[in-house]
PDB file with SEQRES, HELIX, SHEET and CRYST1 records, atoms N, CA, C and O in Angstrom:
SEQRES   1 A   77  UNK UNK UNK UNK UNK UNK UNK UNK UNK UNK UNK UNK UNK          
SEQRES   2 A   77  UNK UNK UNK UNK UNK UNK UNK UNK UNK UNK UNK UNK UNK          
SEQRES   3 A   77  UNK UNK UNK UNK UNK UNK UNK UNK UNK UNK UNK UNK UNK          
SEQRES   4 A   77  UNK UNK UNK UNK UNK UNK UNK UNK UNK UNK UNK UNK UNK          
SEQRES   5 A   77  UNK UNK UNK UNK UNK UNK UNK UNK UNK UNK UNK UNK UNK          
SEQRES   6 A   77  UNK UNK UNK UNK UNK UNK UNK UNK UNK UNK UNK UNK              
HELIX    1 AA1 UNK A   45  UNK A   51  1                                   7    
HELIX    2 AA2 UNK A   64  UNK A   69  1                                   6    
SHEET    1 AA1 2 UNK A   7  UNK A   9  0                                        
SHEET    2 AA1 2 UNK A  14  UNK A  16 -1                                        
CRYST1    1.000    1.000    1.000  90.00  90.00  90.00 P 1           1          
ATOM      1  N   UNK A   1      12.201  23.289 -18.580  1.00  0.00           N  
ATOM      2  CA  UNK A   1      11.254  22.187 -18.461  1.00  0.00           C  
ATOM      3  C   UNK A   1      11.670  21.287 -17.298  1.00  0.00           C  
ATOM      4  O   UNK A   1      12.832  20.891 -17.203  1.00  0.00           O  
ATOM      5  N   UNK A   2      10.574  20.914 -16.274  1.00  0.00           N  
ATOM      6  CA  UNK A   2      10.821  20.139 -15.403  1.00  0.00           C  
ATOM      7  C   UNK A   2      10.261  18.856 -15.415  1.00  0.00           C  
ATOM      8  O   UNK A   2       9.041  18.924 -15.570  1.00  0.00           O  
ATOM      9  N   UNK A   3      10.730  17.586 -15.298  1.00  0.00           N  
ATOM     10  CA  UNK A   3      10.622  16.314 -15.157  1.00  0.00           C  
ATOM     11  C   UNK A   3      10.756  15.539 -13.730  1.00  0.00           C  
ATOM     12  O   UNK A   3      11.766  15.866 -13.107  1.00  0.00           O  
ATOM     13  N   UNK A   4       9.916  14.565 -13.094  1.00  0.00           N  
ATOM     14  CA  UNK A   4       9.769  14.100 -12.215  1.00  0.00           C  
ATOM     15  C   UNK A   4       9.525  12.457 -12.641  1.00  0.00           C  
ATOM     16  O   UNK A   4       8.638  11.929 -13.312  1.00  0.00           O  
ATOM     17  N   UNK A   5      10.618  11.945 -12.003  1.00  0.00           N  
ATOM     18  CA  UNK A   5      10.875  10.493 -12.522  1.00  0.00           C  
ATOM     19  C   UNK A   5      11.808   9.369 -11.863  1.00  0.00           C  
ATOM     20  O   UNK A   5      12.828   9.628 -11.224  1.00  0.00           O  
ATOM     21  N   UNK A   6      11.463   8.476 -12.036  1.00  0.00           N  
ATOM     22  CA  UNK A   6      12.263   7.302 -10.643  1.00  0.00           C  
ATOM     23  C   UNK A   6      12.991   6.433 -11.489  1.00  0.00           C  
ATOM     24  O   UNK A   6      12.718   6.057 -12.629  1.00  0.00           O  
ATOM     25  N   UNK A   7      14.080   6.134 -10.670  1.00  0.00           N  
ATOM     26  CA  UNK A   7      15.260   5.298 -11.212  1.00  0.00           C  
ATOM     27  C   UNK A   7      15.905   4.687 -10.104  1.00  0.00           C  
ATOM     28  O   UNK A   7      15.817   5.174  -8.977  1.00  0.00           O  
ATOM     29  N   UNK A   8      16.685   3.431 -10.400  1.00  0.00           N  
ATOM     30  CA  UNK A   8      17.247   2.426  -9.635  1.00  0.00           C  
ATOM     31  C   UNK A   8      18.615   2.337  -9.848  1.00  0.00           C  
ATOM     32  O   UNK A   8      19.157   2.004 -10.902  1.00  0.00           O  
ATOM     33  N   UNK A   9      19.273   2.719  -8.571  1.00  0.00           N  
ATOM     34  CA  UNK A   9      20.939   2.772  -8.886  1.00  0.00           C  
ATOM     35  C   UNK A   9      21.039   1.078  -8.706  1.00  0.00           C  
ATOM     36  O   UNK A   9      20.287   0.347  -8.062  1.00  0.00           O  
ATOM     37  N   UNK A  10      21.941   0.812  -9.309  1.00  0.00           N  
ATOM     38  CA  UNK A  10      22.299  -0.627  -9.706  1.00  0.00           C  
ATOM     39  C   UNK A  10      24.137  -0.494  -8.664  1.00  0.00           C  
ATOM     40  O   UNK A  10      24.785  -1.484  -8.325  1.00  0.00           O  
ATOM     41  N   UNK A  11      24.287   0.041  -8.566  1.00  0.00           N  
ATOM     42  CA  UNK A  11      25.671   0.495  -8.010  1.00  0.00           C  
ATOM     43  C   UNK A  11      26.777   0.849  -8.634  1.00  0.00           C  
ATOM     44  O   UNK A  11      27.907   0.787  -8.151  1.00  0.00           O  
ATOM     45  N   UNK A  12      26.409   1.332 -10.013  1.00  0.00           N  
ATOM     46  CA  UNK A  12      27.188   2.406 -10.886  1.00  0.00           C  
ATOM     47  C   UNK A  12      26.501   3.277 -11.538  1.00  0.00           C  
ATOM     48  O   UNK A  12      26.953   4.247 -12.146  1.00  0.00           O  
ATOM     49  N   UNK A  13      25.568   3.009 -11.447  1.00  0.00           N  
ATOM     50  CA  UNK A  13      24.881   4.401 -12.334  1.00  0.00           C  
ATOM     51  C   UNK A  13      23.121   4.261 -12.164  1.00  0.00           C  
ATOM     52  O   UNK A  13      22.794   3.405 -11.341  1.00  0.00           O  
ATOM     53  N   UNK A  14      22.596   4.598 -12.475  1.00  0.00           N  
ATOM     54  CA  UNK A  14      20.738   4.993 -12.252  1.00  0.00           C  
ATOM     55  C   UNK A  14      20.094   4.635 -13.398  1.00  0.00           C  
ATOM     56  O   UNK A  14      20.299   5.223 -14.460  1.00  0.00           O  
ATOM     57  N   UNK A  15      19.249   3.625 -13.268  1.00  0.00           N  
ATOM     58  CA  UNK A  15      18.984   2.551 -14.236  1.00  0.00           C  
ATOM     59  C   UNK A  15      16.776   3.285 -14.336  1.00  0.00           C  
ATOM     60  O   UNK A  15      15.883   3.174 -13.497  1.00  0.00           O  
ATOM     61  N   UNK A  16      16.769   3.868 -15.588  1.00  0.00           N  
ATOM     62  CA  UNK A  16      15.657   4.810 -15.171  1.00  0.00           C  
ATOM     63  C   UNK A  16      14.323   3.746 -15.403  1.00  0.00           C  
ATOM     64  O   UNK A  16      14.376   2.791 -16.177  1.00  0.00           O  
ATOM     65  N   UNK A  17      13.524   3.982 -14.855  1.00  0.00           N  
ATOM     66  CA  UNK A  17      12.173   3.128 -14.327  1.00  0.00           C  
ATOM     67  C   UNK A  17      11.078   3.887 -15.649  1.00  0.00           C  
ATOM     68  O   UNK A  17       9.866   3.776 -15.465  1.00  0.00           O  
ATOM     69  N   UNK A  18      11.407   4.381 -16.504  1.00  0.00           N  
ATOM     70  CA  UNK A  18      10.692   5.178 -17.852  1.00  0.00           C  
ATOM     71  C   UNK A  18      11.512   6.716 -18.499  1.00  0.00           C  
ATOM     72  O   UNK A  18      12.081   7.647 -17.929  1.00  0.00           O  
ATOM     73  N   UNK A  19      11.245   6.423 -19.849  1.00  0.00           N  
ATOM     74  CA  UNK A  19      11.960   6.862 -21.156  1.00  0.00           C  
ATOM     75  C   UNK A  19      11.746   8.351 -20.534  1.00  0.00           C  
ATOM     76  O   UNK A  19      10.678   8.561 -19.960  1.00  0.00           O  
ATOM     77  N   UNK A  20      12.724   9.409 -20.622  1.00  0.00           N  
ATOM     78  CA  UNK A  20      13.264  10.792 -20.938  1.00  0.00           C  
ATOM     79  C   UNK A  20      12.666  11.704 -22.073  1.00  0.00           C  
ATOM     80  O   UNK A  20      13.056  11.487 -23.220  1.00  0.00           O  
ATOM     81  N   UNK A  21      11.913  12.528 -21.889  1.00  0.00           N  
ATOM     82  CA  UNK A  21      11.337  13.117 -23.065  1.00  0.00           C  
ATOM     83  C   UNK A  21      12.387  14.518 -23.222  1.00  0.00           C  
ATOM     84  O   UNK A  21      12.222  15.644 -22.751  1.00  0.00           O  
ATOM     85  N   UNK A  22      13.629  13.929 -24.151  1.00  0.00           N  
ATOM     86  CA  UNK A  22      14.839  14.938 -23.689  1.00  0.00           C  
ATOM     87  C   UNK A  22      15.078  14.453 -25.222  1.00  0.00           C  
ATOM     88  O   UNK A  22      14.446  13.590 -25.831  1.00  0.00           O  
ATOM     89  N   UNK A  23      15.840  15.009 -25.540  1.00  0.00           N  
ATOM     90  CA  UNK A  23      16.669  15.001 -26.920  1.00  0.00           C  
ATOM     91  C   UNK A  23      18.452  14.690 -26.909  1.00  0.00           C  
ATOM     92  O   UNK A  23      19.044  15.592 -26.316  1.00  0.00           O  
ATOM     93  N   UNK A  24      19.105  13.911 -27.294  1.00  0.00           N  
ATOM     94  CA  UNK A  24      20.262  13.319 -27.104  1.00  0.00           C  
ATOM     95  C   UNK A  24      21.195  14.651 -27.031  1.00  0.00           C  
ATOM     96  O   UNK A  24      21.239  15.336 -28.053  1.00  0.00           O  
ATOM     97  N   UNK A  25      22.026  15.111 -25.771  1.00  0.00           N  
ATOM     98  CA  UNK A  25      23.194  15.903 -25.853  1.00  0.00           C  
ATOM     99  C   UNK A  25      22.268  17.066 -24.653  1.00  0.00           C  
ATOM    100  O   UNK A  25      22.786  18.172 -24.493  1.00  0.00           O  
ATOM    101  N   UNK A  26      21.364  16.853 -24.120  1.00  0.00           N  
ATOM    102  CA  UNK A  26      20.816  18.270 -23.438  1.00  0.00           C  
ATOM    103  C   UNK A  26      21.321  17.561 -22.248  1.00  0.00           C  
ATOM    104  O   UNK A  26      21.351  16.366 -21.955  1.00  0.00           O  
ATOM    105  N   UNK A  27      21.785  18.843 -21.527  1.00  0.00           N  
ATOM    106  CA  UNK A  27      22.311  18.900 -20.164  1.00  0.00           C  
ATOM    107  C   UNK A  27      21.218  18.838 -19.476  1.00  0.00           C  
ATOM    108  O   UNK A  27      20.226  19.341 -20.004  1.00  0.00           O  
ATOM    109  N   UNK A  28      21.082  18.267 -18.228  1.00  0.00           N  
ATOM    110  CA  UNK A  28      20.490  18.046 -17.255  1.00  0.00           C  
ATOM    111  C   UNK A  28      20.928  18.209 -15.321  1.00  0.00           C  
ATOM    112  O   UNK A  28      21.856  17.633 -14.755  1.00  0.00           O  
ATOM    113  N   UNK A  29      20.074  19.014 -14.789  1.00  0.00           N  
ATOM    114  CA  UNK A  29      20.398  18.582 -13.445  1.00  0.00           C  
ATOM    115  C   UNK A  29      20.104  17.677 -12.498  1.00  0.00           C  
ATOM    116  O   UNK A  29      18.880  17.656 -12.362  1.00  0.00           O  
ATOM    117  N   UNK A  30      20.601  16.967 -11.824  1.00  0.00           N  
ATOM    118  CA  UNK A  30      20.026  16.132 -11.187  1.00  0.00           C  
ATOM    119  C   UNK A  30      19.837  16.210  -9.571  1.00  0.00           C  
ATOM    120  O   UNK A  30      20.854  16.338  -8.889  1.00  0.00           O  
ATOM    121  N   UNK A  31      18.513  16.133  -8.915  1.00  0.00           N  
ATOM    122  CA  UNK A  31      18.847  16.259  -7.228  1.00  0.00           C  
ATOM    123  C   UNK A  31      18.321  14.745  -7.047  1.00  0.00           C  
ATOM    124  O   UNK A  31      17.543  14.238  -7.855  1.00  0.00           O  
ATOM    125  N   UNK A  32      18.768  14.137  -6.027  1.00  0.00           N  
ATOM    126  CA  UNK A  32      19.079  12.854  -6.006  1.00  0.00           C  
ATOM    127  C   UNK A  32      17.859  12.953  -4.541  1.00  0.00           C  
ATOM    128  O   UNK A  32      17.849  13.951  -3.821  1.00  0.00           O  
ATOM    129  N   UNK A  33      16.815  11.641  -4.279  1.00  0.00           N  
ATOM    130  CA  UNK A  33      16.347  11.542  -3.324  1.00  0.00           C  
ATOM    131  C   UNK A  33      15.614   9.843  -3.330  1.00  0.00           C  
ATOM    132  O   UNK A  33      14.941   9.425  -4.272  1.00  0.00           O  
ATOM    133  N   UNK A  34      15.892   9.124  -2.209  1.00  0.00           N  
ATOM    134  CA  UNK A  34      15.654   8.035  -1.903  1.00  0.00           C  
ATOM    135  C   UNK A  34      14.384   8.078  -1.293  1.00  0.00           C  
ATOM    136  O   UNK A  34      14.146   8.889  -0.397  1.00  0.00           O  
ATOM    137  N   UNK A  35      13.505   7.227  -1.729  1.00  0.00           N  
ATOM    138  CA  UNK A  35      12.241   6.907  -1.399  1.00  0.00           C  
ATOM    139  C   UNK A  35      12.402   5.279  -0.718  1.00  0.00           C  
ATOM    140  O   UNK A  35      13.331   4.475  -0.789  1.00  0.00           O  
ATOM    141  N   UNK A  36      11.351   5.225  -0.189  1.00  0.00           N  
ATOM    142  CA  UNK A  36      11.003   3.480   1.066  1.00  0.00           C  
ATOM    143  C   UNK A  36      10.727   2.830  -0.355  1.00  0.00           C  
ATOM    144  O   UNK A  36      10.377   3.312  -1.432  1.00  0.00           O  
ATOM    145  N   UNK A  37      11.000   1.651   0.034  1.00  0.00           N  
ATOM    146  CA  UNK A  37      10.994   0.354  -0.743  1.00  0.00           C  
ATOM    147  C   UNK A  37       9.610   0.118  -0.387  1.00  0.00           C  
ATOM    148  O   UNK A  37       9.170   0.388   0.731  1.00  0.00           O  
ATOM    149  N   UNK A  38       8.741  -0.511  -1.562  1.00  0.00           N  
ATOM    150  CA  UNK A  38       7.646  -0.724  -0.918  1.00  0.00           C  
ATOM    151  C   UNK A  38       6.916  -1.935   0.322  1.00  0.00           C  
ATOM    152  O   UNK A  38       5.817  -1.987   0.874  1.00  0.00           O  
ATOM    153  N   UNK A  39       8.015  -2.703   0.378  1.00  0.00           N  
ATOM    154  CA  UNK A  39       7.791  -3.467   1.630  1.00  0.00           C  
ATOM    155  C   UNK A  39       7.983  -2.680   2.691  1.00  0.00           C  
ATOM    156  O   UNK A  39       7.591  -3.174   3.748  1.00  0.00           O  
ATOM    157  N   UNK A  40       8.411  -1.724   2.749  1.00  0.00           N  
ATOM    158  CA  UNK A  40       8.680  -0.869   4.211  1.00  0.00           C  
ATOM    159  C   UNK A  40       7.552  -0.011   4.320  1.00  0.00           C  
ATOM    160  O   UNK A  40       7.554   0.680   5.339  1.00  0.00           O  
ATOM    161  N   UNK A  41       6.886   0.089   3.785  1.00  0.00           N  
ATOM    162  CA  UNK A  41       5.545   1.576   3.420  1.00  0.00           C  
ATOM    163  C   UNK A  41       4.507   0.326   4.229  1.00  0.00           C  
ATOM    164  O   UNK A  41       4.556  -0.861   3.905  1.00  0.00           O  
ATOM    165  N   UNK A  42       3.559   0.891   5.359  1.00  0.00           N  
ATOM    166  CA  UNK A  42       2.991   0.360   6.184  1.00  0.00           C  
ATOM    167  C   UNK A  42       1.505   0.068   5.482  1.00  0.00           C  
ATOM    168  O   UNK A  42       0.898   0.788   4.689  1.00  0.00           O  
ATOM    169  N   UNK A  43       0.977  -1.699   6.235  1.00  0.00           N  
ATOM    170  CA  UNK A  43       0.604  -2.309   4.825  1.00  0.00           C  
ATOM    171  C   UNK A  43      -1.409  -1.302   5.665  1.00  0.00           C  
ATOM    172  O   UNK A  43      -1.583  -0.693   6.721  1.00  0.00           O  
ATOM    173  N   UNK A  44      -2.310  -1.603   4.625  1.00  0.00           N  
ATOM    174  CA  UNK A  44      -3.604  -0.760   5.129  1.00  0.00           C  
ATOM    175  C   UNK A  44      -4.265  -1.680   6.074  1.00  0.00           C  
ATOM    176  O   UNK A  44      -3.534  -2.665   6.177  1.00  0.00           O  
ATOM    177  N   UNK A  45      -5.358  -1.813   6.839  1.00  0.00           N  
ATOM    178  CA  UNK A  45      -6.360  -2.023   7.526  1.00  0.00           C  
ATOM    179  C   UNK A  45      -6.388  -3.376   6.468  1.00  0.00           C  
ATOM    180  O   UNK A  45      -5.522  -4.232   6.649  1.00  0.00           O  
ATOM    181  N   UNK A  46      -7.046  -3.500   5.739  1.00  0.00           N  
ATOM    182  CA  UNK A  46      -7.559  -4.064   4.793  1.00  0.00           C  
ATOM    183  C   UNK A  46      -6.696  -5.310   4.696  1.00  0.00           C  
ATOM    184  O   UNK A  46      -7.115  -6.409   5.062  1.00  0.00           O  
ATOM    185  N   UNK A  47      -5.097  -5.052   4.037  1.00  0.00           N  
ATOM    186  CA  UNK A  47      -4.061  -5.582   3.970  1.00  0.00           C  
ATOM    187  C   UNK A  47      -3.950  -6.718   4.954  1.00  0.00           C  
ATOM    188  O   UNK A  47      -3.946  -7.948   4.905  1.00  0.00           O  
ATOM    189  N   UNK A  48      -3.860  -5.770   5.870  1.00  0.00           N  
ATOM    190  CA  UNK A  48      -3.792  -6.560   7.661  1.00  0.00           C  
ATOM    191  C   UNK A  48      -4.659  -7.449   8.310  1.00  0.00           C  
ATOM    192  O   UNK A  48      -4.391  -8.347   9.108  1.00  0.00           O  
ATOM    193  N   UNK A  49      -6.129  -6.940   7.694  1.00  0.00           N  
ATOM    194  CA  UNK A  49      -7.167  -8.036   7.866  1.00  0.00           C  
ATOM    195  C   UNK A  49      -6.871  -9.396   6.896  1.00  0.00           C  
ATOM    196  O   UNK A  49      -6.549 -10.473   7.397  1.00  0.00           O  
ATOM    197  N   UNK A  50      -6.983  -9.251   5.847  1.00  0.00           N  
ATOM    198  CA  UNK A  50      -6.659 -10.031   4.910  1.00  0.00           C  
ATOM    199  C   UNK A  50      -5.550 -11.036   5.549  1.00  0.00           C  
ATOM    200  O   UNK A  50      -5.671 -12.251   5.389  1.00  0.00           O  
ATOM    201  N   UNK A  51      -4.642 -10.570   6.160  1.00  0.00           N  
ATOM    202  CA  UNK A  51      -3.487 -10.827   5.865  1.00  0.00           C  
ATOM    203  C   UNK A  51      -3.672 -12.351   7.011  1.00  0.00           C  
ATOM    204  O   UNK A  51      -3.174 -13.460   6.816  1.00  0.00           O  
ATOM    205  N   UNK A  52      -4.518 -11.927   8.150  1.00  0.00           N  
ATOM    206  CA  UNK A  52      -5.332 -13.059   9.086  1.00  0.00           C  
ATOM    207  C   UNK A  52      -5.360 -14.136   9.060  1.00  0.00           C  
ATOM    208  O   UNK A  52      -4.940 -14.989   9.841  1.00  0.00           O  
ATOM    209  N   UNK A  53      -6.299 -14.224   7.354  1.00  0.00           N  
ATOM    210  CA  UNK A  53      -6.774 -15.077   7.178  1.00  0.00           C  
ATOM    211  C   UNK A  53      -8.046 -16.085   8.296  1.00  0.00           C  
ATOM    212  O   UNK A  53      -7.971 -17.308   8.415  1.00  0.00           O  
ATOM    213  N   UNK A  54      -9.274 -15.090   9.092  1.00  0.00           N  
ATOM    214  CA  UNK A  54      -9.628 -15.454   9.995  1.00  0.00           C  
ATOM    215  C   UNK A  54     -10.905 -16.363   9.117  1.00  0.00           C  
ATOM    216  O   UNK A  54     -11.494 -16.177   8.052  1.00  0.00           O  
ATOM    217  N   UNK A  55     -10.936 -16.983   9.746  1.00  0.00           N  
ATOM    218  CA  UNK A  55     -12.107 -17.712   9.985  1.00  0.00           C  
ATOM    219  C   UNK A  55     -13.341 -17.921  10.494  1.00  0.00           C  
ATOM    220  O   UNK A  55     -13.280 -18.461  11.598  1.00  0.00           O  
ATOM    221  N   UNK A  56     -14.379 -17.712  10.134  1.00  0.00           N  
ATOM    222  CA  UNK A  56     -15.621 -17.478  11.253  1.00  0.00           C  
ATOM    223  C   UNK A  56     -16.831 -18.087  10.414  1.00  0.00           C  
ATOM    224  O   UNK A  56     -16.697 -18.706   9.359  1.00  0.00           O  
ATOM    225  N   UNK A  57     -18.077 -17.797  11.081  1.00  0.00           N  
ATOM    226  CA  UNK A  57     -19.639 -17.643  10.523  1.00  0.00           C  
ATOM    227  C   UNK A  57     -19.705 -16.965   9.704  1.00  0.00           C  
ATOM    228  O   UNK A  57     -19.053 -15.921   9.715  1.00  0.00           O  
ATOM    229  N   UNK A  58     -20.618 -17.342   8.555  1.00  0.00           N  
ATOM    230  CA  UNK A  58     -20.818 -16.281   7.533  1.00  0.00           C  
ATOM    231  C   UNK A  58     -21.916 -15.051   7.732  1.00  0.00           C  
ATOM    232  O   UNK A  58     -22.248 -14.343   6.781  1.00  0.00           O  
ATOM    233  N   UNK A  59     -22.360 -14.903   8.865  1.00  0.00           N  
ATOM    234  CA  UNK A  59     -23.346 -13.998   9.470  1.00  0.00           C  
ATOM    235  C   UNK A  59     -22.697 -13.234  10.320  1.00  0.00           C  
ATOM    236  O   UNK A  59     -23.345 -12.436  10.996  1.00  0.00           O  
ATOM    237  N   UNK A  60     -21.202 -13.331  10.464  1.00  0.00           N  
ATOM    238  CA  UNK A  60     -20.547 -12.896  11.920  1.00  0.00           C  
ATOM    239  C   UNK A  60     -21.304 -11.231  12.153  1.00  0.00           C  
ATOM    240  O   UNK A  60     -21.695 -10.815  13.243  1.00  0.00           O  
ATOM    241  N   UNK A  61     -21.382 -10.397  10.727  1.00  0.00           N  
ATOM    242  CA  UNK A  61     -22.037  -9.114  10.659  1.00  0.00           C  
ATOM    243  C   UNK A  61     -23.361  -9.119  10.741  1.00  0.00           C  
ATOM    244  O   UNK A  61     -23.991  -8.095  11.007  1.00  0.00           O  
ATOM    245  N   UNK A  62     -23.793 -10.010  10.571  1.00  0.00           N  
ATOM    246  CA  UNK A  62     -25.662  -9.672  11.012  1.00  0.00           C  
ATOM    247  C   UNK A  62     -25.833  -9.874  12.490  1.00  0.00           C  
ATOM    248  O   UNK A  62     -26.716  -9.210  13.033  1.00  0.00           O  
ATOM    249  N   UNK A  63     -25.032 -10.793  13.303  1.00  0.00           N  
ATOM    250  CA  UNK A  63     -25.260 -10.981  14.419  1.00  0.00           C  
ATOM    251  C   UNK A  63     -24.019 -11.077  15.197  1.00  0.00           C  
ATOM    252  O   UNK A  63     -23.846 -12.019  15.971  1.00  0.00           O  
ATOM    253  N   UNK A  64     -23.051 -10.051  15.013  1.00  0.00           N  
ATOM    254  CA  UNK A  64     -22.443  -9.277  15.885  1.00  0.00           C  
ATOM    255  C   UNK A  64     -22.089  -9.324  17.150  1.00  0.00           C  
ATOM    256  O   UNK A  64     -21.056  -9.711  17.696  1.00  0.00           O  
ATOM    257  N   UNK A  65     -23.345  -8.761  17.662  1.00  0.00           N  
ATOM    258  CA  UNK A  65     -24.004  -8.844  19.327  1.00  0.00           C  
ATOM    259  C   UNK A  65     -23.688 -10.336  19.960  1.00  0.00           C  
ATOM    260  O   UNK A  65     -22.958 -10.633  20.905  1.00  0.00           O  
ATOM    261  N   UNK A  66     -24.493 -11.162  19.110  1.00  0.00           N  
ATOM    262  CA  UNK A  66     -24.932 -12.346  20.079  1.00  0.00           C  
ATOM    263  C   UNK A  66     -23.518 -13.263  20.218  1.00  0.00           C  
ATOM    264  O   UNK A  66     -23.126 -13.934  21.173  1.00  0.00           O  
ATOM    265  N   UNK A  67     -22.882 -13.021  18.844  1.00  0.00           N  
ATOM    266  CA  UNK A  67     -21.222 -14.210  19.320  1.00  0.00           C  
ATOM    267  C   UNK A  67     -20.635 -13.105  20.125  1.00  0.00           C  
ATOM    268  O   UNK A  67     -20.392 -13.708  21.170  1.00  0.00           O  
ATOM    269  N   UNK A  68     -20.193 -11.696  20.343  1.00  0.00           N  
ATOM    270  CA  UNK A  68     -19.951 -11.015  21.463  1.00  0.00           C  
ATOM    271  C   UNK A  68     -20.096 -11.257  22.578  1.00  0.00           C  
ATOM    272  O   UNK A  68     -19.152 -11.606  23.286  1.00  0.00           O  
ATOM    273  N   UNK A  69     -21.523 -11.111  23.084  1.00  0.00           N  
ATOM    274  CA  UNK A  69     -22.407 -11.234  24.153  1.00  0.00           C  
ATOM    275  C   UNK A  69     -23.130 -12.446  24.465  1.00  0.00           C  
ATOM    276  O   UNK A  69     -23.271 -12.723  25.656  1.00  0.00           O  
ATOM    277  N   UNK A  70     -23.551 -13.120  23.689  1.00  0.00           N  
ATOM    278  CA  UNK A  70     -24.317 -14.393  23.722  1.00  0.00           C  
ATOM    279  C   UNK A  70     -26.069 -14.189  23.503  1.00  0.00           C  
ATOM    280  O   UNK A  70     -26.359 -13.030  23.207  1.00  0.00           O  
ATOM    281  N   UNK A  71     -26.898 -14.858  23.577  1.00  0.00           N  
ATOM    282  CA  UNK A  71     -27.876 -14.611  23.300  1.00  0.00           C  
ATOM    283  C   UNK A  71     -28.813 -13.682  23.985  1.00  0.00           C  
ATOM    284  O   UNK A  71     -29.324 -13.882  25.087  1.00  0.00           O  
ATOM    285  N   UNK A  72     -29.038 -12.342  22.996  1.00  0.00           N  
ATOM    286  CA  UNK A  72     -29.566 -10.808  23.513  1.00  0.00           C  
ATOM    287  C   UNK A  72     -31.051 -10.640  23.457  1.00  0.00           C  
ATOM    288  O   UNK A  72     -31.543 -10.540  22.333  1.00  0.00           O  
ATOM    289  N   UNK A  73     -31.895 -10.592  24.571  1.00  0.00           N  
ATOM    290  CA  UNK A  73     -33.219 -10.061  24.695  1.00  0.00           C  
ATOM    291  C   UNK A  73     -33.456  -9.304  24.536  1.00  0.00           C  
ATOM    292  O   UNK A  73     -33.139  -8.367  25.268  1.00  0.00           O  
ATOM    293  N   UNK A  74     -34.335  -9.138  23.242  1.00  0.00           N  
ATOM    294  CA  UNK A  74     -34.747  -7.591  23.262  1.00  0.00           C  
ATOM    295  C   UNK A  74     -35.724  -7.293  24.130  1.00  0.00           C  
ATOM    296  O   UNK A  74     -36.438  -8.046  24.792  1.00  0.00           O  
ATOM    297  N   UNK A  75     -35.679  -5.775  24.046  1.00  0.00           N  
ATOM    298  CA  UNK A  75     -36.591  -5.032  24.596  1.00  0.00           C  
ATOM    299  C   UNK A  75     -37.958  -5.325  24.979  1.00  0.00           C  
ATOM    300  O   UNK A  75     -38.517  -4.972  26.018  1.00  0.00           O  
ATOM    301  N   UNK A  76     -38.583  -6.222  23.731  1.00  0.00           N  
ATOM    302  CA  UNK A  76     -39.697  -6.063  24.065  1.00  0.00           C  
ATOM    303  C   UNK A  76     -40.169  -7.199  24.483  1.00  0.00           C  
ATOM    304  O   UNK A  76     -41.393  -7.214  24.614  1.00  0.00           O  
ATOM    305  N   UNK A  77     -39.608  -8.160  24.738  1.00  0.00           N  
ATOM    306  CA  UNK A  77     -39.887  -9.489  25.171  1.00  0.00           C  
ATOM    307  C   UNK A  77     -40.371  -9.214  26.843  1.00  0.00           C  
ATOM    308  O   UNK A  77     -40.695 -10.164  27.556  1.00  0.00           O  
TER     309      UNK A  77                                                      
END                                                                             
């Protein structure tokens, strides 16, 4: 039976992050692998916008163009 499960070395021993579905006295192997802390895992688009905090018009998406460009003639004028 194989198990996949995360734990926190404390600096003597591996302090497990959820309960063992093992029975007291069964041998186990262990392969040891360090994963990124989650402040180091790169934050999303979203995150990053947020993170701004910008400020603007509440239309900035309906009218796009015109704070871009300034005021756009259409076509058919």
């Amino acid at each position: 039976m194989s198990q996949e499960l995360n734990a926190i070395f404390d600096g003597q021993s591996l302090q497990l992050e959820s309960p063992l579905n093992l029975e007291a006295g069964t041998r186990v192997k262990i392969i040891v692998e360090t994963i990124l802390p989650q402040e180091s895992q790169p934050n999303s688009f979203l995150k990053t916008a947020q993170s701004l905090q910008l400020q603007g018009n509440p239309d900035w998406s309906e009218k796009v163009d015109q704070y871009l460009y300034g005021d756009i003639v259409s076509e058919n004028d």
